[in-house]
C-alpha positions in Angstrom: -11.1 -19.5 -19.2 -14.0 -17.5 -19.2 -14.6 -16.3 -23.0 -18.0 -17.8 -23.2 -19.1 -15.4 -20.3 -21.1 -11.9 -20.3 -18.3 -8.8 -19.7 -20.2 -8.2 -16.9 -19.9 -12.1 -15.7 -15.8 -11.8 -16.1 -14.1 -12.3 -13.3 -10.8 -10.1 -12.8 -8.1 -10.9 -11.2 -4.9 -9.1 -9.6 -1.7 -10.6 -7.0 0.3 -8.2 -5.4 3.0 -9.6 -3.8 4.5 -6.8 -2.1 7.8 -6.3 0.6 5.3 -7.1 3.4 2.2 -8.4 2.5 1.0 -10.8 -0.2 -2.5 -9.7 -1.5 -5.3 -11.1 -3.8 -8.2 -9.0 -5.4 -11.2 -10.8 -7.8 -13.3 -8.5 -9.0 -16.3 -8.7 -11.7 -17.0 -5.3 -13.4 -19.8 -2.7 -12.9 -21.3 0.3 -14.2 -19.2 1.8 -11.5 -16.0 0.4 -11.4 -16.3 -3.4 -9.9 -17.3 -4.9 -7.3 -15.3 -7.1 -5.5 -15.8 -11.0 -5.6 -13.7 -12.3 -3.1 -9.9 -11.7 -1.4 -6.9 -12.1 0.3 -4.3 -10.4 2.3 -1.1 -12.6 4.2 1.4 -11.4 5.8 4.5 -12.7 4.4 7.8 -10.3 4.7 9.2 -11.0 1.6 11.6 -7.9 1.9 13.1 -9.3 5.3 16.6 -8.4 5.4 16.8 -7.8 1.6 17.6 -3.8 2.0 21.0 -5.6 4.2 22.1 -8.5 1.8 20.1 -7.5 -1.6 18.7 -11.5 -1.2 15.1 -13.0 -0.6 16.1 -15.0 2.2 14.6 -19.2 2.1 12.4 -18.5 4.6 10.5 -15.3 2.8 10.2 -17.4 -0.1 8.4 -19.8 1.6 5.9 -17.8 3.2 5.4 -16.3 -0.7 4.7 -19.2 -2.2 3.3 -20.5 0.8 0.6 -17.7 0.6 0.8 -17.6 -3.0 -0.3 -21.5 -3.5 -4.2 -20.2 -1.5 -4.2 -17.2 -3.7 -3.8 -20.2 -6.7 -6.7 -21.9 -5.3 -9.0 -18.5 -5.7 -8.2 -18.3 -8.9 -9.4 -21.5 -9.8 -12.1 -21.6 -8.1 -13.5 -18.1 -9.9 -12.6 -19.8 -13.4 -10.6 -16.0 -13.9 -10.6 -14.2 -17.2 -8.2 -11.8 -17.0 -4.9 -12.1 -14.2 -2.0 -9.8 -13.7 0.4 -10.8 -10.7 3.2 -7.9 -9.8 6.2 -7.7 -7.5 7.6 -4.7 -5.9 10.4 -3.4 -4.4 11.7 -5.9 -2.7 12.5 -7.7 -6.3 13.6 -4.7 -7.4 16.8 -5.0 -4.8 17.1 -8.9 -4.7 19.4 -10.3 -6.7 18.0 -13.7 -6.5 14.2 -12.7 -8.0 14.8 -14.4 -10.9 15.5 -17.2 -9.5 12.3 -16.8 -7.3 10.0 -15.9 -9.6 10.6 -19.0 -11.6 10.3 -21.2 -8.4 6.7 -19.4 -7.9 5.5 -20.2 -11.8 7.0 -24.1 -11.4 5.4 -24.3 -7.8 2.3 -22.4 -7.8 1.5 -22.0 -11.7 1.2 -17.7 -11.6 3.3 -15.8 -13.3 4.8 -12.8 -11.4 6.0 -9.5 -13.2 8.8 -7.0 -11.6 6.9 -3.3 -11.9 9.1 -0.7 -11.9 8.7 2.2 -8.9 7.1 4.7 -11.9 4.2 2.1 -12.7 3.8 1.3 -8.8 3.3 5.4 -8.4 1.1 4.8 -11.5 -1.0 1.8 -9.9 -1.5 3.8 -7.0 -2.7 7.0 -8.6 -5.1 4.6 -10.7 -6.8 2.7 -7.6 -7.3 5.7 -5.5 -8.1 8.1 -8.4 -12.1 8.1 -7.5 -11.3 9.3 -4.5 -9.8 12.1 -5.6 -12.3 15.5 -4.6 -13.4 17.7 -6.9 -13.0 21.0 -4.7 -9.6 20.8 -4.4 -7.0 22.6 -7.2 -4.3 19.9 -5.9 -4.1 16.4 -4.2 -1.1 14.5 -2.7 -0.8 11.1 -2.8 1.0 8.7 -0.6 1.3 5.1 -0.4 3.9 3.5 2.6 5.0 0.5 1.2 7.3 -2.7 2.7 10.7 -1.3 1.1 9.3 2.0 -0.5 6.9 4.7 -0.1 5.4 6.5 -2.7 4.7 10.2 -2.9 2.3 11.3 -6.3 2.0 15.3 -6.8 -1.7 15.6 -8.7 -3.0 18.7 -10.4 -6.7 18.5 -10.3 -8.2 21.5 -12.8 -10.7 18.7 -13.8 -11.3 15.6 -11.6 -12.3 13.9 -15.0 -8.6 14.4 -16.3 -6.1 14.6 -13.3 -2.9 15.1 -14.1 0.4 13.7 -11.9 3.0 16.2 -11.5 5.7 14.6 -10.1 6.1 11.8 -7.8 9.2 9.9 -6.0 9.7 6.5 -4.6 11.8 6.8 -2.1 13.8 3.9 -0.7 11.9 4.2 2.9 9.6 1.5 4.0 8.4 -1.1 7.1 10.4 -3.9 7.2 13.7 -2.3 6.6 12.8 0.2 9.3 11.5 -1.6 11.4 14.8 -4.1 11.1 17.1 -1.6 11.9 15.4 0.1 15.1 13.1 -3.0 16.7 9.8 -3.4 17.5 9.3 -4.4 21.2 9.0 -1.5 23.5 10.3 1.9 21.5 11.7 4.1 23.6 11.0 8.3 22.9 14.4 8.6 21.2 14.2 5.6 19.2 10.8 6.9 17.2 12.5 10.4 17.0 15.6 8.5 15.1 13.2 7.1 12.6 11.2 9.9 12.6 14.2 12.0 11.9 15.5 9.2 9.1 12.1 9.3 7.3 11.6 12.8 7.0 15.8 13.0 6.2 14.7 11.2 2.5 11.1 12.6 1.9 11.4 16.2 2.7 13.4 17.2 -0.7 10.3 16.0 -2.7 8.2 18.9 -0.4 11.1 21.1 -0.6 10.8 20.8 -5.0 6.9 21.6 -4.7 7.3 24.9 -2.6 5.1 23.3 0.1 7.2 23.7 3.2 7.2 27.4 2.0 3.4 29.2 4.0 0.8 29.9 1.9 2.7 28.0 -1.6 -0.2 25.8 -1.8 -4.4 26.2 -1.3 -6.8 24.0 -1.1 -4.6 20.6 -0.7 -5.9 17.1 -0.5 -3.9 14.3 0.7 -4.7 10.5 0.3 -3.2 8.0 2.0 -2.9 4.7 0.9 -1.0 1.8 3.2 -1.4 -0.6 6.2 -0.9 1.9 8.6 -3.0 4.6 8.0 -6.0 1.8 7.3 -4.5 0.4 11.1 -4.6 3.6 12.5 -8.1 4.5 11.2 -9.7 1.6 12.3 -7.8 1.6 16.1 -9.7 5.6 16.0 -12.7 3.8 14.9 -12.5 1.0 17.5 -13.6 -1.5 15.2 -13.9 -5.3 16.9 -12.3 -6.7 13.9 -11.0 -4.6 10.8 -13.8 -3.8 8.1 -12.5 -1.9 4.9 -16.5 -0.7 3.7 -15.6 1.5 7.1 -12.4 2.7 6.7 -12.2 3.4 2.7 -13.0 6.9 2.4 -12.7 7.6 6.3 -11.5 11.3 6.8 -9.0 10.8 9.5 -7.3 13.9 11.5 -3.7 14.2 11.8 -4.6 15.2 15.0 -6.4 11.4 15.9 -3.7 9.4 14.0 -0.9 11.4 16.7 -3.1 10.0 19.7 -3.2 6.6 18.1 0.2 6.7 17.2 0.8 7.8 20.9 -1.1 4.7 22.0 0.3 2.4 20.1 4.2 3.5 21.3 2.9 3.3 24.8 2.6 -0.6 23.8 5.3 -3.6 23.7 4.9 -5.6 20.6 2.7 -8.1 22.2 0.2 -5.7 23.3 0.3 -4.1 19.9 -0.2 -7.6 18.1 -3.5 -8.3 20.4 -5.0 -5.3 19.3 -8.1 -6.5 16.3 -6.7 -4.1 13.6 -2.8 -4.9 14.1 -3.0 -8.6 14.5 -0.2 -11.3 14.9 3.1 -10.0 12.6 2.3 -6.3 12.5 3.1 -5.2 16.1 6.9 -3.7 14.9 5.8 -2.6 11.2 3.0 -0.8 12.4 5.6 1.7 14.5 7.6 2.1 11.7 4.7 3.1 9.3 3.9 5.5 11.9 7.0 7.7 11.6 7.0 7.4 8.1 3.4 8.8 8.1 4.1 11.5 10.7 7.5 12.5 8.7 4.8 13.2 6.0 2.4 14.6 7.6 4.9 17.3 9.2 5.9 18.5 5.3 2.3 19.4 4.1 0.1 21.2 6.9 -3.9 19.9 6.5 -6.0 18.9 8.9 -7.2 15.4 7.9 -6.4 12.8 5.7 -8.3 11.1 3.2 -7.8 7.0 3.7 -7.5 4.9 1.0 -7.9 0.8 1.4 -7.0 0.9 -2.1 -3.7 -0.7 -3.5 -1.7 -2.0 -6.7 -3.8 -5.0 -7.3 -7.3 -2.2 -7.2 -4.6 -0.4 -9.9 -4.7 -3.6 -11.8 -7.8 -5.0 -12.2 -9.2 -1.3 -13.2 -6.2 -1.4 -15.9 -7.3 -5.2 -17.4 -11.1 -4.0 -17.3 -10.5 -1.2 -19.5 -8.3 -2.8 -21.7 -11.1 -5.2 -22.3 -13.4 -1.7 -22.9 -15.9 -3.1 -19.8 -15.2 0.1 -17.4 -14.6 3.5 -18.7 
């Protein structure tokens, strides 16, 4: 499958099927990374419920595979050279992913892996890692998953060799969140609750770092890497439909992402869902993501925010292409 090709004819690809969403990247590489061939992003809540019971429920695993069966077809049609496929935390907690995992391989033909939370931090640092600015002495790095949320400490004395400090994946995300406290019309004291529960589990990470201490830390940058700070940034941007070439490397205030998370609690779901960058399936997540984002923006003080449409499966392909020695 592919060997008789030119390195720079290859094409890569990666699956991750996360606690929310079901994505597909195929890339071919460039002298600047890769460009990407085609993709595909579904919807699928495979971590419904699991955070309750510690099962993948029937009808999350059809969705997966449902989703995962066009994601097949992609691959195919690329003739791929190189393929990882990943599950994250969701599989982590179920204790039916076994089980799962081999009805996806007998079903759809991909194999699925389990990563563990240190290489999802690790994927993460990898895809957004050329966004990382070289002015800065220090960058944080968050990614708000389904059933976890990432935060990545980076010491940047060289932008050619950063270096993660710490990170922590906490057991915060979406689906679980957004389980427990509803979607439909959120009332004032029902965001503060989940404000108040994100920032209960993310704050000792800031507290280790010194940062809720004025004047610890200069010079900070902070990525952000998830559905809804890409959401939010293209609601600021009031984009007709979503377009990642404008939101990828978007510099987005936390002062804009408070008025769109303002706007988007002044919503019920169904308003939410009609809204071009929320869509059909998002209109509860999206509230959720929003105090989890606001819990972190309230531990490290800066004034915008970098946005990242970057994810595992970015971390992935960059990780097979240099493998293979075809990106440095």
């Amino acid at each position: 499958m592919g060997d008789s090709l030119s390195n720079i004819d290859r094409v890569y690809g990666a699956i991750d099927l996360g606690s929310n969403n079901c994505r597909l990247l195929l890339a071919r590489p460039n002298f600047n990374g890769f460009t990407v061939v085609d993709s595909f992003s579904r919807i699928v809540r495979l971590g419904e419920g699991v955070r309750y019971n510690r099962i993948l429920s029937d009808r999350a695993m059809e969705r997966a595979i449902e989703a995962l069966k066009k994601c097949r077809a992609k691959l195919s049609e690329y003739d791929v050279s190189r393929f990882r496929g990943v599950v994250t935390a969701a599989c982590r907690e179920a204790k039916n992913c076994e089980l799962f995992l081999n009805r996806v391989y007998v079903e759809t033909g991909i194999k699925l892996n389990i990563v563990s939370d240190a290489e999802e931090a690790y994927l993460a640092f990898e895809a957004c890692s050329p966004l990382l600015n070289d002015s800065s002495t220090n960058t944080l790095l968050f990614d708000i998953g389904g059933c976890s949320t990432e935060l990545i400490w980076i010491e940047l004395e060289k932008k050619q060799d950063p270096r993660v400090v710490q990170w922590i994946s906490v057991q915060l995300g979406v689906v679980p969140l957004a389980e427990y406290y509803g979607g439909d019309i959120i009332q004032p004291v029902t965001y503060f609750k989940m404000l108040n529960e994100a920032d209960l589990l993310i704050s000792p990470f800031f507290d280790r770092l010194g940062l809720n201490q004025k004047g610890q830390y200069e010079n900070i940058q902070v990525i952000g890497t998830s559905g809804t700070i890409t959401t939010l940034t293209g609601l600021h941007l009031r984009l007709p439909h979503y377009d990642r070439n404008l939101v990828d490397g978007f510099k987005m205030s936390t002062k804009d992402i408070i008025s769109q998370t303002k706007r988007l609690l002044a919503m019920n779901m169904r308003e939410r869902e009609e809204l071009a960058c929320v869509g059909r399936g998002r209109g509860d997540v999206i509230i959720a993501g929003c105090a989890i984002l606001e819990a972190i923006s309230r531990n490290i003080s800066v004034e915008f925010i970098h946005v990242a449409d970057r994810g595992l499966q970015e971390g992935i392909v960059l990780g097979l292409m240099r493998e293979d020695k075809v990106v440095s």
